[in-house]
C-alpha positions in Angstrom: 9.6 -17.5 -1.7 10.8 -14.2 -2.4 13.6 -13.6 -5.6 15.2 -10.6 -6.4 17.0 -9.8 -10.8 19.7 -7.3 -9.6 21.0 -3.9 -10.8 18.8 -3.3 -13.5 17.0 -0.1 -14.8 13.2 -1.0 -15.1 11.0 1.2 -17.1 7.2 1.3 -17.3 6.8 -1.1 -20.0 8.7 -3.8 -18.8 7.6 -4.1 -15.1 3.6 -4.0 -17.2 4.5 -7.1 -19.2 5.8 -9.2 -16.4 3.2 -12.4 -16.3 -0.1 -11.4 -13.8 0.6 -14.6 -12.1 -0.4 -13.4 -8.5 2.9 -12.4 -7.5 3.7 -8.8 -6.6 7.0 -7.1 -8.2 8.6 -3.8 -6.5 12.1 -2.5 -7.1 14.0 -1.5 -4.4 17.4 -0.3 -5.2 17.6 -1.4 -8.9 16.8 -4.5 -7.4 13.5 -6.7 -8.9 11.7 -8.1 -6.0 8.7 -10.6 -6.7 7.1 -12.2 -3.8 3.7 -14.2 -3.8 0.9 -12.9 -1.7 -1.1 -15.1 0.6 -4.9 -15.5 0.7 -4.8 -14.3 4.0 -2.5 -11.3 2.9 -5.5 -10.2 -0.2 -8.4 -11.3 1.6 -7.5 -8.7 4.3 -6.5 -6.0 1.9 -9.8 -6.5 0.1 -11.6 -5.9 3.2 -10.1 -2.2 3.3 -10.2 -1.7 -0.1 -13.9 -2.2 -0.4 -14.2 0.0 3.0 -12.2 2.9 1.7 -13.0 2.9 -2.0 -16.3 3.1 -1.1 -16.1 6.0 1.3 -13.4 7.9 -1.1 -15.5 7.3 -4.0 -19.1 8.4 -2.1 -17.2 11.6 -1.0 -15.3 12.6 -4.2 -11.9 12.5 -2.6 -9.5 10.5 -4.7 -8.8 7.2 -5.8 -8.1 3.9 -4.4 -5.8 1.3 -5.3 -4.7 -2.5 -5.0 -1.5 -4.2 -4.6 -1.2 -4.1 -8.3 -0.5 -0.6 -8.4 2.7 0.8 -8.8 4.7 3.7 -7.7 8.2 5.5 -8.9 10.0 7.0 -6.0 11.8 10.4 -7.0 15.0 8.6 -7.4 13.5 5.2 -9.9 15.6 3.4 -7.9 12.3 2.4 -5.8 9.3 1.0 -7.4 6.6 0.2 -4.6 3.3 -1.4 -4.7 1.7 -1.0 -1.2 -1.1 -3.5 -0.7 -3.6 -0.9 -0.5 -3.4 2.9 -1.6 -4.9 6.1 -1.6 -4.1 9.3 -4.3 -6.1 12.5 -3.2 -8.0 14.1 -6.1 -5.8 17.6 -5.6 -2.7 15.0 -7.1 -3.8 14.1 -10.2 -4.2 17.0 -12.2 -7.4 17.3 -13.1 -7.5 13.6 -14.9 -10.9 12.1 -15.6 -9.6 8.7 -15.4 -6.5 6.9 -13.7 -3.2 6.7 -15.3 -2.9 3.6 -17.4 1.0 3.7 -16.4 2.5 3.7 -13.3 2.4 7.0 -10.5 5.3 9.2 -9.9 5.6 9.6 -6.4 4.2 8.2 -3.2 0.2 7.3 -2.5 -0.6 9.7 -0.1 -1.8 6.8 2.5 0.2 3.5 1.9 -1.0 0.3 3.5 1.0 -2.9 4.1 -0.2 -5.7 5.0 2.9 -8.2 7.2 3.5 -11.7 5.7 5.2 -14.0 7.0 8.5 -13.9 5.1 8.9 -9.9 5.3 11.2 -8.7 7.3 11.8 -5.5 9.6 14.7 -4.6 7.5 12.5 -4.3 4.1 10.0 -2.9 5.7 11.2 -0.1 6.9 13.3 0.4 3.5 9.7 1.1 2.2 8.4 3.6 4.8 11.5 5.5 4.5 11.0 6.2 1.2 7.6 6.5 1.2 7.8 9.8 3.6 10.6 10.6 1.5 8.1 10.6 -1.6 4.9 12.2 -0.1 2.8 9.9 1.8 1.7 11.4 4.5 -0.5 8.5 6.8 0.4 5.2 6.5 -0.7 2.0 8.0 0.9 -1.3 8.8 -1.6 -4.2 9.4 -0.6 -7.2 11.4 -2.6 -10.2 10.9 -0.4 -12.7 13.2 -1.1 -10.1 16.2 -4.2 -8.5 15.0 -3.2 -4.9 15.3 -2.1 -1.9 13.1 0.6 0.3 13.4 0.0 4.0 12.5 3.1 6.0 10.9 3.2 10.0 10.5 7.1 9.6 9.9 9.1 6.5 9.2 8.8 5.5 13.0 5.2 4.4 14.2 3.0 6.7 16.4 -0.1 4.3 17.4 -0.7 1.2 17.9 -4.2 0.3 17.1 -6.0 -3.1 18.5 -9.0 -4.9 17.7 -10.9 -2.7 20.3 -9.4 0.6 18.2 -10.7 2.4 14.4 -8.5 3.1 12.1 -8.9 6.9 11.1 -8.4 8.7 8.2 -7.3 11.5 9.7 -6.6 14.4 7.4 -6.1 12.4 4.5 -8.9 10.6 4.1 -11.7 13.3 6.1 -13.8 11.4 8.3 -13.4 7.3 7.6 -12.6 5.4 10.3 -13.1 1.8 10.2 -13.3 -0.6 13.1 -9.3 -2.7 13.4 -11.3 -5.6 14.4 -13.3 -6.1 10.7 -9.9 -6.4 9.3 -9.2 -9.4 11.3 -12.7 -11.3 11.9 -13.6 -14.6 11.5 -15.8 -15.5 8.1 -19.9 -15.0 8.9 -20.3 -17.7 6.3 
């Protein structure tokens, strides 16, 4: 179940020392929102994360990121933590190792992955402002349906089914991962 602590300035410090308790915390106009993840929800987001941050890392592009990463929007009145993320090398100055704090500005490929209780409404809050911040390819996955919606712009371009890649286009040079890994059965 999803809860929101209104009108409230966070800063860095205090949205670090909230409990690590599996739930994921954003802000969204002032607004604390914490909602629990489901295993489908990580297990799917995992299966990207190992895909990309594998490819990224081999290639010397950038970095790759979880759901417990965190993102200002220019205004800090959005704090976003897509469920997967990328941050291209050319955007962060040079550093040797990732910020200990959280990133000011938007990933430059956000991923979402649906559950259950979001809505459309939320949703696309967060895609707004995460063209408004800089992200430039973002990805909606769709467990329930099995398919991913491609965004340039806060409205989507493609729709991508099982039979489909995903592509990193000219964010991510030359990855492209089949849609239907994200969504198959266990081997085990």
């Amino acid at each position: 179940m999803e809860t929101t602590v209104q009108n409230k300035v966070w800063t860095d410090d205090e949205l670090m020392s909230l409990p690590d308790n599996g739930n994921k915390y954003e802000v969204m106009n002032e607004e604390l929102i914490v909602s629990p993840a489901g295993i489908e929800h990580e297990e799917i987001g995992v299966r990207l994360i190992v895909a990309l941050a594998s490819f990224v890392r081999a290639n010397k592009l950038g970095i790759v990121c979880g759901s417990s990463a965190g993102y200002w929007m220019n205004t800090r009145e959005y704090f976003l933590s897509p469920d997967v993320s990328f941050i291209a090398k050319e955007r962060l100055g040079g550093l040797k190792r990732a910020p200990k704090k959280f990133f000011d500005g938007a990933p430059d490929l956000a991923v979402e992955v649906l559950s259950p209780r979001d809505t459309i409404e939320a949703l696309h809050e967060k895609i707004v402002e995460y063209f408004k911040n800089g992200t430039r390819l973002m990805w909606v996955l769709n467990p329930e349906e099995q398919i991913v919606l491609v965004y340039h712009a806060p409205q989507p371009d493609k729709l991508l089914r099982a039979s489909d890649a995903l592509d990193g286009e000219n964010v991510i040079p030359g990855f492209s991962m089949p849609v239907s890994e994200l969504f198959s059965e266990f081997e085990f």
